[in-house]
N, C-alpha and C positions, 0 to 999 in steps of 0.2 A: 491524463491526456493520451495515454498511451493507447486506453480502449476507445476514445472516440478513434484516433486515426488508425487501428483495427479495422472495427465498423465500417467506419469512411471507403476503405481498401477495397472491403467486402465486399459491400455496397457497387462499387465499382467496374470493379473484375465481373461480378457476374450479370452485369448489366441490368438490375432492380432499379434503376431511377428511369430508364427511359420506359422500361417494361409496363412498370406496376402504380408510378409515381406521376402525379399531373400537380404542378405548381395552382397554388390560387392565383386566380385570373385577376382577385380586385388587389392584387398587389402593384403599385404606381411603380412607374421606374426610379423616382426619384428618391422610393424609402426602400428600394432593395436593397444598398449595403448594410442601411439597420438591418433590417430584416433576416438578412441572410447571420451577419454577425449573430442575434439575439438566438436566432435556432442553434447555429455551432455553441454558444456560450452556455445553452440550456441542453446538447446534448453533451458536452462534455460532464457536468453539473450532473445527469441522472444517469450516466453511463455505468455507474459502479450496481445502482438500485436497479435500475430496469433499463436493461439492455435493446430491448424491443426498440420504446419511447423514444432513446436517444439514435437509433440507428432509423427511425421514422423521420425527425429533426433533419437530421445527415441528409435525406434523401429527398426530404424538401429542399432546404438546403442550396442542394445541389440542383435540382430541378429547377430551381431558381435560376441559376449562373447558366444554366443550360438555353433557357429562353429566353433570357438577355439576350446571349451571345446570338441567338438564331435574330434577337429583334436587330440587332446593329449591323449586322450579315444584309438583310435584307431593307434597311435603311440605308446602308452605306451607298456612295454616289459612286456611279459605276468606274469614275476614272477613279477612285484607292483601291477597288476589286481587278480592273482590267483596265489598263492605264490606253490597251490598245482600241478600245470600243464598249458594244454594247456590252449589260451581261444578258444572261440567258434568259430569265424571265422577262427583261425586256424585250429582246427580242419576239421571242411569246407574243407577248403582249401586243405588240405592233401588226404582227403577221396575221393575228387573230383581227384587229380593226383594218386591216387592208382588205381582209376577204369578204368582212362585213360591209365596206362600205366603199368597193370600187366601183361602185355605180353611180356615184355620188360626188360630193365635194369632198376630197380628200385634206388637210391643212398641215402641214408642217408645225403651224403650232398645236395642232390635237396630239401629234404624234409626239411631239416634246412634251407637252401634260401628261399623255398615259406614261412614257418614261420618267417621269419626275426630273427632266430638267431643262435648263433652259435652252432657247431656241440651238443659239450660236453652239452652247455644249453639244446636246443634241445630232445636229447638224454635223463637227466632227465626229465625234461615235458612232455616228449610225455609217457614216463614211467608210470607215475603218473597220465593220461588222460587215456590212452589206457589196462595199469598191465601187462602191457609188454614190451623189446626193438623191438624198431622198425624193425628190422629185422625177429624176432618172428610174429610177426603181419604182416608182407609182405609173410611169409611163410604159414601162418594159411589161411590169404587171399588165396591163391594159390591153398592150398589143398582144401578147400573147393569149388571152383571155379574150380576144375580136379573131384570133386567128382558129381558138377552140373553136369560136362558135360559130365560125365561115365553114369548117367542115363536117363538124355534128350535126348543123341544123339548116332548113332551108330559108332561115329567116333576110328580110332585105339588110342590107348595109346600112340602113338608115337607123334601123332597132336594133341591131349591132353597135351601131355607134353609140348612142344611146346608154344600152345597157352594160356598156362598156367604161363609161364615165365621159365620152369625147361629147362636147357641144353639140353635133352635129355629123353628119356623112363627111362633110368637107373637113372637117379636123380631124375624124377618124385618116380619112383618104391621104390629108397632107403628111400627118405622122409617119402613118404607114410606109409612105413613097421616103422621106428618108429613112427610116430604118431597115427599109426591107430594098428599098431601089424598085418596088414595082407596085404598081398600083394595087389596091386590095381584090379590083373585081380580076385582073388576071391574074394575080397569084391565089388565087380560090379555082376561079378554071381550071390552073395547070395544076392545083393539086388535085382538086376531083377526079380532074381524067386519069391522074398518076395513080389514084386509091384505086378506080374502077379499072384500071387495067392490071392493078395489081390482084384485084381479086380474081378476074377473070382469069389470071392465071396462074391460081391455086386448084383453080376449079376446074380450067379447060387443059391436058397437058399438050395442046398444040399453040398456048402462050406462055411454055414454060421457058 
């Protein structure tokens, strides 16, 4: 016993299971603790004969216990990992289908599928990730994403609105006027003229 838990040590410390070691894939979760037991049982058993063998077992083995532990990591429902909200890769996840698909129907329940859970769960964690509901944060998205493209580009409010995910001009317009207190076509004018006077006086220094 004493050369397997040598090996094992070895094994260890020098970091040979993540390096050089890849568990087999058709291994079920359900027969890993045989599994894993049968390798320690048979590297203890040829450890004295062939040392290689049994320090190969070992690192299976262990490569085993390694990718469990990464499958239940990444299984695990994000309130036992972060009691406070999302985790990370949720987050990801989300951010990446916001960008893809703010032009569009956005659902609350899409967004609780790609995080694996349910609405109501969902709904508080993404609360507590994001300090706001989800619906507020697909709206903020929007207006600022109508507000980019009122100044990059000469396009009407209508296809702004539009491509912004709002119904229409008039949903774009109404949103807007609360969250920003001014309508979309004057708050476009008075930044325009603010960029073009800005630049004019990079450029001319009698508007510096």
């Amino acid at each position: 016993m004493f050369a397997t838990q040598t090996i094992a040590a070895r094994a260890t410390q020098t970091g040979e299971i993540s390096r050089s070691f890849s568990p087999r894939e058709d291994v079920q979760a359900s027969a890993l603790p045989k599994r894993i037991a049968d390798l320690l049982r048979d590297a203890q058993r040829t450890a004295r004969e062939d040392r290689g063998e049994a320090e190969r077992r070992i690192q299976e083995a262990m490569a085993l216990v390694q990718r469990e532990g990464l499958r239940l990591l990444e299984a695990a429902a994000p309130g036992e990992l972060d009691r406070g909200g999302l985790a990370p890769w949720q987050m990801r996840r989300i951010d990446a289908h916001l960008a893809a698909n703010l032009d569009g129907s956005v659902r609350v329940t899409d967004l609780a599928a790609i995080a694996k859970l349910s609405v109501s769960h969902f709904s508080r964690a993404f609360a507590a990730s994001y300090g706001m509901a989800p619906r507020d944060h697909i709206l903020n998205l929007r207006l600022e994403q109508a507000r980019a493209m009122m100044l990059d580009s000469a396009e009407p409010l209508g296809r702004i609105a539009i491509a912004c995910g709002f119904s229409d001009q008039a949903h774009l317009s109404n949103r807007f006027r609360r969250a920003f207190d001014v309508s979309p076509n004057a708050w476009r004018r008075q930044n325009l003229r603010g960029a073009a006077l800005a630049d004019m006086g990079s450029a001319d220094p009698a508007y510096a």
